[in-house]
C-alpha positions as CSV (number, residue, x, y, z in Angstrom):
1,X,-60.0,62.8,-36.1
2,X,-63.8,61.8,-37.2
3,X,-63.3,57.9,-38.3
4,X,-64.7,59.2,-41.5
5,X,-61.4,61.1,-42.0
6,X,-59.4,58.7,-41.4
7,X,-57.2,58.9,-44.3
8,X,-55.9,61.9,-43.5
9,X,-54.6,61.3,-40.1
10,X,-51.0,60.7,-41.2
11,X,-51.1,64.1,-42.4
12,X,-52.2,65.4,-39.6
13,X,-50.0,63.6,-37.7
14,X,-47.0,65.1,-39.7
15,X,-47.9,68.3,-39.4
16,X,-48.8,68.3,-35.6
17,X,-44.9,66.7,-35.7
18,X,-43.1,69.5,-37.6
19,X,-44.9,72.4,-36.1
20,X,-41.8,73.3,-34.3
21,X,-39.1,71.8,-36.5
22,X,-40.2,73.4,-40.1
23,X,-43.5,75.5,-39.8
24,X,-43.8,75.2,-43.8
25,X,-43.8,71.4,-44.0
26,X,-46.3,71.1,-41.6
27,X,-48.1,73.9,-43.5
28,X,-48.6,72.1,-46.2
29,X,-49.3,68.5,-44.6
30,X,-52.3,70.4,-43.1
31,X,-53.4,71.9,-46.2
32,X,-52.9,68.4,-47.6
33,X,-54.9,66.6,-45.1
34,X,-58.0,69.3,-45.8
35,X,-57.8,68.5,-49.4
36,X,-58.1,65.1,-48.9
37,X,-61.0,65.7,-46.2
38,X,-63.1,67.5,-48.6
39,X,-62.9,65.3,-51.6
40,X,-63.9,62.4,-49.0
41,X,-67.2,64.0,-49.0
42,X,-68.0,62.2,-45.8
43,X,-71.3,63.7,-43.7
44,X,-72.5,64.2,-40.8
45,X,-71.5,67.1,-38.2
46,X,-68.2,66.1,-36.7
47,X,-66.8,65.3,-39.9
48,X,-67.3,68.8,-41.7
49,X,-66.8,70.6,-38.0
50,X,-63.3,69.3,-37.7
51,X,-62.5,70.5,-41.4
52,X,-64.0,73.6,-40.3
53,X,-61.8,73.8,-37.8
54,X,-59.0,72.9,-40.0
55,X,-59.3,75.3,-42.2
56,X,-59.0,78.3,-39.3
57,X,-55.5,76.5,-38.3
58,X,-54.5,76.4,-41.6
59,X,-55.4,80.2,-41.8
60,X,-53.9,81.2,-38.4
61,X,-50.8,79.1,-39.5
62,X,-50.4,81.0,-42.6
63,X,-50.8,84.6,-41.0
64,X,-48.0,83.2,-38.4
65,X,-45.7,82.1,-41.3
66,X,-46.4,85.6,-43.3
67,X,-45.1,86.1,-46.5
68,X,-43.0,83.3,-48.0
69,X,-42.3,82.3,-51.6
70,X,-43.0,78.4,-49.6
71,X,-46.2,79.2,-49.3
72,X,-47.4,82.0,-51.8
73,X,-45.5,80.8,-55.1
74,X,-46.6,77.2,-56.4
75,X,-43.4,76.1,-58.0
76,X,-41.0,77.0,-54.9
77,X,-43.7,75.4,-52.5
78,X,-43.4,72.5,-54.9
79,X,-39.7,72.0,-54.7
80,X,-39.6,73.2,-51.2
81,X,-41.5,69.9,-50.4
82,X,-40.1,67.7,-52.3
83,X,-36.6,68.4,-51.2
84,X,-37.6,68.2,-47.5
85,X,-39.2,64.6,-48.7
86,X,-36.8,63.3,-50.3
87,X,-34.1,64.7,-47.6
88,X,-36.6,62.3,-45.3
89,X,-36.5,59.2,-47.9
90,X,-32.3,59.5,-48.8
91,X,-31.5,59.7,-44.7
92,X,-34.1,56.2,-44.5
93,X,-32.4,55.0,-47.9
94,X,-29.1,55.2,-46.2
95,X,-30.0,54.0,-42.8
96,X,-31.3,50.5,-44.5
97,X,-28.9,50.3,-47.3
98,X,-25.8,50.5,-44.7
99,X,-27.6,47.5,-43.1
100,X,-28.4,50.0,-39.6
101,X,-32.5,49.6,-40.4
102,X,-34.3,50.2,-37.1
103,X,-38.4,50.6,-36.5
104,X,-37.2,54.7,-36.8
105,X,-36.1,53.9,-40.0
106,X,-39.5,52.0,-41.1
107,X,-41.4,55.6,-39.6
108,X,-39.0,57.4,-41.8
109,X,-39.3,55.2,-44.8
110,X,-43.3,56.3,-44.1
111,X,-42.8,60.1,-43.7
112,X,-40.8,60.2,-46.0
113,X,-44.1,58.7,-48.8
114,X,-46.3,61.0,-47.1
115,X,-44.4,64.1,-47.8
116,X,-43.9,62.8,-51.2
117,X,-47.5,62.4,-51.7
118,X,-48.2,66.1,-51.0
119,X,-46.9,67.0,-54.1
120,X,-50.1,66.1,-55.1
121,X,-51.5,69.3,-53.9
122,X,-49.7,71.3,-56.9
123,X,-51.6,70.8,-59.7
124,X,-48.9,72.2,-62.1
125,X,-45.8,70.0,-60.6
126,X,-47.4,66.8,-61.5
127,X,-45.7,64.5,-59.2
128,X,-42.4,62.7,-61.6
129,X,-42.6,58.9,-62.6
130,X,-39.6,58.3,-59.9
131,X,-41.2,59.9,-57.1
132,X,-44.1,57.6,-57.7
133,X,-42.2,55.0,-57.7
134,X,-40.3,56.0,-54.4
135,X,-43.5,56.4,-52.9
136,X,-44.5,53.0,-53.5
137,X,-41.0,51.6,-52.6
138,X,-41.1,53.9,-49.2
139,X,-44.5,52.0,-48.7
140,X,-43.2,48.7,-49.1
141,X,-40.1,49.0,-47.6
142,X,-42.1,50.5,-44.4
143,X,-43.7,47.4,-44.2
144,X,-40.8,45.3,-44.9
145,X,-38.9,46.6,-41.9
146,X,-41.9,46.8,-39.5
147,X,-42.6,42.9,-40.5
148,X,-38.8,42.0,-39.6
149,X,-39.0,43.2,-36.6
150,X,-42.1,41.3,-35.9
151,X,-40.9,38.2,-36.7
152,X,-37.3,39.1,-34.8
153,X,-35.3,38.8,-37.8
154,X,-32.4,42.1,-39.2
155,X,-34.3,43.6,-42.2
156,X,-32.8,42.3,-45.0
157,X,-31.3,46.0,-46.8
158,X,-31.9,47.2,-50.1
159,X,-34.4,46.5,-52.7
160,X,-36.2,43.1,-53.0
């Protein structure tokens, strides 16, 4: 990934991940990540040539997938991926709360607030107060873990 796409490289990341696992979800991190790309308006050759490129996986992974309501009907896409996020964010929720946090559960903590973020790509779902919310907590609580373990102490569990 260009450096000037850099902020798309978690998507990327979670769709090269779930490629196997759930074809959809990694569908729609893709399609995510080349939103994202385009709006950063960055220039130069590599940049647009990787969004080129892309844009033909995105199309070869939608002829592969074929016809699905997950990927032709907005408000099923929409709560296909938000139930697969928070599915991620509730099994990370649990892990910490129960006071079993490990660095796995940090990474899920961050899926789980990139998956929630793609909701942003349906304009007509407009992502709810809470998962906002659970987006900044997945953030923070990412960090919170990862920062533990740094300093070799048990993440504390819960909310601050």
């Amino acid at each position: 990934i260009p450096p000037e796409l850099k902020p798309i490289s978690p998507y990327i990341q979670r769709a090269e991940e779930l490629t196997k696992q759930d074809k959809i979800i990694s569908y729609w991190c893709a399609y995510y990540a080349a939103q994202v790309g385009i709006s950063l308006k960055a220039h130069g050759k590599t940049p647009r040539d990787f969004l080129f490129e892309l844009l033909g996986v995105l199309e070869r992974m939608k002829s592969d997938i074929g016809a699905n309501d997950a990927i032709d009907t907005e408000s099923v896409s929409s709560a296909y991926v938000e139930n697969f996020a928070l599915k991620v964010f509730a099994n990370a929720d649990n892990e910490d709360r129960s006071a079993h946090a490990t660095r796995s559960t940090a990474k899920k903590f961050l899926a789980a607030a990139n998956f929630l973020e793609i909701l942003k790509t349906f304009p007509k779902s407009d992502v709810s107060e809470s998962n906002e919310d659970k987006i900044r907590y997945a953030k923070w609580k990412a960090a919170d873990i990862a920062k533990a373990f740094r300093e070799g102490r048990k993440p504390i569990p819960g909310p601050p």
